[in-house]
Each structure stands twice: as structure tokens, then as C-alpha cells.
N, C-alpha and C positions, 0 to 999 in steps of 0.2 A: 625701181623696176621690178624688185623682186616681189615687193607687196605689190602690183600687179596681176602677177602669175599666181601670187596664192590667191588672190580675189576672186580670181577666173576659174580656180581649180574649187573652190569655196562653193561659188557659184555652180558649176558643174554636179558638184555632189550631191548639193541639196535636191539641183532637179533631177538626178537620179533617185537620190530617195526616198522624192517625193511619188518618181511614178511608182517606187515598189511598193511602195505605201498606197498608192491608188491600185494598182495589180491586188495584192492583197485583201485588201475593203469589197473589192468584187468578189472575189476566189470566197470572201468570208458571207458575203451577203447569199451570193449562190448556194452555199452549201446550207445555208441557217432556212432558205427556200425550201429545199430539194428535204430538210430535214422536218419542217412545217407540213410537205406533203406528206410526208411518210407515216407521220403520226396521223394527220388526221385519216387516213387511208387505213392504218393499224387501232386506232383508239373508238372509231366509231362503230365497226365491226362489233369492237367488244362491250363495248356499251349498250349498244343493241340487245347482245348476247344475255351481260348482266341483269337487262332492264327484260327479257322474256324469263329468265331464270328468279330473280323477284316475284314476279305474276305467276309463278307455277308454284314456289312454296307458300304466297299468301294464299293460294287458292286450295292447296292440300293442305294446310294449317285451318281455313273454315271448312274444310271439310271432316278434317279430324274431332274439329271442336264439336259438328253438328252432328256426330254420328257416334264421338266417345265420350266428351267430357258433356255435354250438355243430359245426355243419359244416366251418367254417372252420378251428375250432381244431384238430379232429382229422385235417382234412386235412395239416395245417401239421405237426402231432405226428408224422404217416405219413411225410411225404417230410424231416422232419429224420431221424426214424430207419432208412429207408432209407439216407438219404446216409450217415448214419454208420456203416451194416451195410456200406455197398458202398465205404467207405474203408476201413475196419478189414479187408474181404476184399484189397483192392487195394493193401495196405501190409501186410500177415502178412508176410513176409521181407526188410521192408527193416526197416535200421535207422532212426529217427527221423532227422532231418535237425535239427538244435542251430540251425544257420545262420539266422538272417532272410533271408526272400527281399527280393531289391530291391523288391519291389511291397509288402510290408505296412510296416503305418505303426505306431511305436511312440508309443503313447499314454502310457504311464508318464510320458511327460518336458514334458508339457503341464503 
């Protein structure tokens, strides 16, 4: 008789908590929802944000280039190859010079 009564109470328990266990599983799905919105509602905003903040420093980045460095570099191009127009005119009848001057520094030996 008595294993019975614990059968019953056995029984009883499980389907108690089995519903907590179903109460739960929802309370847990609802929130994992309500957390899905939230992000996509928080995370696209700033992606957007990101992705027009991108687009403004590539765009001042070719602007910098097309207005500073590309200037630069063809200044830099002009007066290297003048120097080396106006030494190759300036040195036509001498002969090379083998010697190290005392002022340059030989790197080979570092």
C-alpha cells in the first residue's frame, strides 16, 4: 500500500516539474525573442552609422591623396631629376672620383 502512495506522489512530482520546466522553456524563449528584437533594432542603426562613416574617410582619404600626396610626390620626382640632370651636366668631363669623401658614412660594415 505504501509503494502505492509513493507512486502517486512520484507521479505527481514529475508532472509538476515537468510544467515548470514547460513555464520556463517559454519565459526562456520569450525573452531570447524580445532580446533578438532588441539587437536587431540596436545593431542596425549602427551599422548603418559605421558603414556612412567608412564612406566619409575613404572619400577624405582620396581627397587628401589627390590634393597632398599626389603633388608631393611629383614635386619630389621633378627636383630628384633635376639634381640628377644638373649633376650629370656638372660632372660630363670629370672623371668619377673611386675615393670616399670623409663625410660619407659606409653602411656595408654595420
Amino acid at each position: 500500500m505504501w509503494l502505492e502512495i509513493v507512486r502517486d506522489i512520484a507521479i505527481v512530482l514529475l508532472a509538476v516539474v515537468s510544467i515548470i520546466i514547460g513555464i520556463l522553456l517559454i519565459v526562456t524563449l520569450a525573452r531570447i525573442r524580445e532580446l533578438i528584437l532588441i539587437l536587431r533594432n540596436e545593431v542596425t542603426p549602427v551599422l548603418t552609422s559605421i558603414k556612412d562613416t567608412t564612406k566619409t574617410v575613404k572619400g577624405t582619404a582620396t581627397i587628401v591623396t589627390d590634393t597632398v600626396v599626389n603633388p608631393l610626390v611629383k614635386i619630389n620626382s621633378v627636383s630628384k631629376g633635376a639634381l640628377k640632370g644638373a649633376l650629370y651636366f656638372l660632372t660630363m668631363g670629370h672623371k668619377p672620383n673611386n675615393k670616399a669623401s670623409p663625410t660619407s658614412v659606409d653602411n656595408s660594415r654595420s
